[in-house]
C-alpha positions as CSV (number, residue, x, y, z in Angstrom):
1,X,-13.5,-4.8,-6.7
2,X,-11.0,-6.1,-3.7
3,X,-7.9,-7.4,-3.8
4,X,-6.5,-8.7,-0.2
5,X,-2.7,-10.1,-0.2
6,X,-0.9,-11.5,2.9
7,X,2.8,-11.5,3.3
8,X,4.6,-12.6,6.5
9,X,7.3,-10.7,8.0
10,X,9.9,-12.6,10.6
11,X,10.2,-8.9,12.8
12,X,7.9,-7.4,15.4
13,X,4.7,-5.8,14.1
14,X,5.4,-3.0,15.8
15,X,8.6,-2.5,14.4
16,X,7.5,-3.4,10.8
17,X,4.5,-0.6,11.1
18,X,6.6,2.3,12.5
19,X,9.0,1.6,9.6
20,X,5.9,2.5,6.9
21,X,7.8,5.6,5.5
22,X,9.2,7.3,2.7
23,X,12.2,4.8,2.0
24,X,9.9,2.2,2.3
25,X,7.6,3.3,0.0
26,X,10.3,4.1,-2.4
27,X,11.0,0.4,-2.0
28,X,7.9,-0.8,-2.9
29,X,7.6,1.2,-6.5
30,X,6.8,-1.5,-9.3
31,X,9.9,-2.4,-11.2
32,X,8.3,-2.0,-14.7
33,X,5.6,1.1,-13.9
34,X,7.6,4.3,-13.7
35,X,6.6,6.6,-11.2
36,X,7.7,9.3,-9.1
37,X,6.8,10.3,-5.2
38,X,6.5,14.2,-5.6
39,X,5.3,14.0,-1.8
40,X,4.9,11.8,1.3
41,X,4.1,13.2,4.5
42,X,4.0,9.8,6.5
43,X,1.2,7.6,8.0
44,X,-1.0,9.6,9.8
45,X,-4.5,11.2,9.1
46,X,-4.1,14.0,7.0
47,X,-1.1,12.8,5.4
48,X,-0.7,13.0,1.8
49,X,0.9,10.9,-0.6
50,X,1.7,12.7,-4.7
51,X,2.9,10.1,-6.8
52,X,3.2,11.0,-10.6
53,X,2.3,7.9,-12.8
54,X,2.4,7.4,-16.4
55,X,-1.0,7.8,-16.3
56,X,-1.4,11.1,-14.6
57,X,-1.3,12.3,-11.2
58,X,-2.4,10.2,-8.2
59,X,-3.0,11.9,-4.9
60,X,-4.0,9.9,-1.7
61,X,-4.8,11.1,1.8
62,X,-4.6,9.0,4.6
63,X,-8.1,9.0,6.1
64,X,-7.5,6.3,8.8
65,X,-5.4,5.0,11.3
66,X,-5.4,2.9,14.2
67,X,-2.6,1.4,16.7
68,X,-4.2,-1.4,19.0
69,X,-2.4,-4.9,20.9
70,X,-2.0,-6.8,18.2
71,X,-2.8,-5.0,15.0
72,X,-1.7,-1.9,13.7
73,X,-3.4,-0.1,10.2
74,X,-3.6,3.0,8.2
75,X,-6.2,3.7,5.4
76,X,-5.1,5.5,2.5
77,X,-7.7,6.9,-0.5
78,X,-7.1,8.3,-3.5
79,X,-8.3,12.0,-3.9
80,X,-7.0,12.2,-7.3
81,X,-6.6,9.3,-9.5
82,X,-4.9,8.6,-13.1
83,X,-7.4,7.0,-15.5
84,X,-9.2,4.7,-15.7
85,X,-9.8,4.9,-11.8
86,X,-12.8,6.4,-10.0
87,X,-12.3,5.0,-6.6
88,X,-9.2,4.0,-4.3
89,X,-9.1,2.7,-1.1
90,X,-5.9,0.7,0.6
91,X,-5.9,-0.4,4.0
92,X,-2.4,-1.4,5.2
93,X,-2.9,-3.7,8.1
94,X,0.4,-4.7,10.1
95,X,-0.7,-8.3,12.7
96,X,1.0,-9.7,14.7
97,X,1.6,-13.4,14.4
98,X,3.2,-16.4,16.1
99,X,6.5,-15.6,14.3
100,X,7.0,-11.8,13.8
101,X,3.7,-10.1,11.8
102,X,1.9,-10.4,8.6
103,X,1.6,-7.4,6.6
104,X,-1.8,-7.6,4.7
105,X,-3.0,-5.2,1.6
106,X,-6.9,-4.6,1.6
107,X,-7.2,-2.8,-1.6
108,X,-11.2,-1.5,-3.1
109,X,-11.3,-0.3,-6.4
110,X,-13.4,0.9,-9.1
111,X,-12.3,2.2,-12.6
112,X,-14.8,4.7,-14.8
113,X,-16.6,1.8,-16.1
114,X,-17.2,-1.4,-14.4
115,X,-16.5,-3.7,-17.1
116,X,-12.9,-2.4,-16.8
117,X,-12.5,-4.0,-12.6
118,X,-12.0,-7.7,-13.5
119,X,-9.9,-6.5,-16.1
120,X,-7.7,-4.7,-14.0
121,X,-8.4,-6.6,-10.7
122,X,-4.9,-9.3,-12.7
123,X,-2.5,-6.5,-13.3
124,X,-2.9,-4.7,-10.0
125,X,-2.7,-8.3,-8.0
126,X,0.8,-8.8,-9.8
127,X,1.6,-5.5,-8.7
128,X,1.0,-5.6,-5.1
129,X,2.5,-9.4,-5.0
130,X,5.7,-8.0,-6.5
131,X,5.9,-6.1,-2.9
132,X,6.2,-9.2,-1.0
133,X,10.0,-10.2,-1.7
134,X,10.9,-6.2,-1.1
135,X,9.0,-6.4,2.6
136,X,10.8,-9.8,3.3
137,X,14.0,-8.2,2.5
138,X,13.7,-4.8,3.3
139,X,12.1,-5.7,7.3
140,X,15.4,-8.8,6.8
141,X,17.8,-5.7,6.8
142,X,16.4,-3.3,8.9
143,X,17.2,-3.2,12.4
């Protein structure tokens, strides 16, 4: 199953990508989903990220990452996922646009059994659209 989301930034993409760390990330935590990050490396291949979830431990290494003229990305997949999930992959994509960027999550995922995807395919949208007001102001504030 794929989710894509699109959420423009007024700041350079540049900028916006090289400021894809651990505050950030913090940020971005779901209000109502507790969670803790027991590890963040950064954005680079070999990276890991440990988050501990209600559901278990979720461990995700970043496999991917590319800098080019007008688009920057890094690919993270999970390695160790809380139930129901089987399969994890997230590409963060940073673009540039006419005014500042676009920061777009391409998100593939599969839980245990497939019946379970469109189920899940609603909560995990919601959860990834609550990050657009925290970019806006979060990349609003930074310098």
């Amino acid at each position: 199953m794929r989710i894509i989301l699109s959420c423009p930034v007024s700041k350079n993409f540049t900028k916006v990508f090289d400021q894809f760390d651990r505050e950030l990330f913090v940020a971005l935590a779901p209000p109502l989903l507790p969670m803790e990050l027991k590890r963040f490396d950064g954005c680079k291949v070999g990276d890991e990220v440990h988050i501990q979830t209600p559901g278990g431990l979720w461990i995700s290494l970043i496999t991917e990452t590319s800098r080019g003229e007008t688009e920057h990305f890094f690919v993270d997949e999970g390695r160790k996922l809380p139930p129901p999930l089987v399969y994890w992959r997230h590409k963060h994509i940073v673009r540039q646009a006419s005014q500042g960027c676009v920061i777009i999550d391409d998100i593939e995922f599969r839980a245990r059994w497939s019946v379970l995807d469109p189920l899940m395919k609603p909560f995990l949208w919601m959860l990834f659209k609550l990050r657009h007001p925290v970019y806006r102001r979060y990349f609003r504030e930074k310098r």
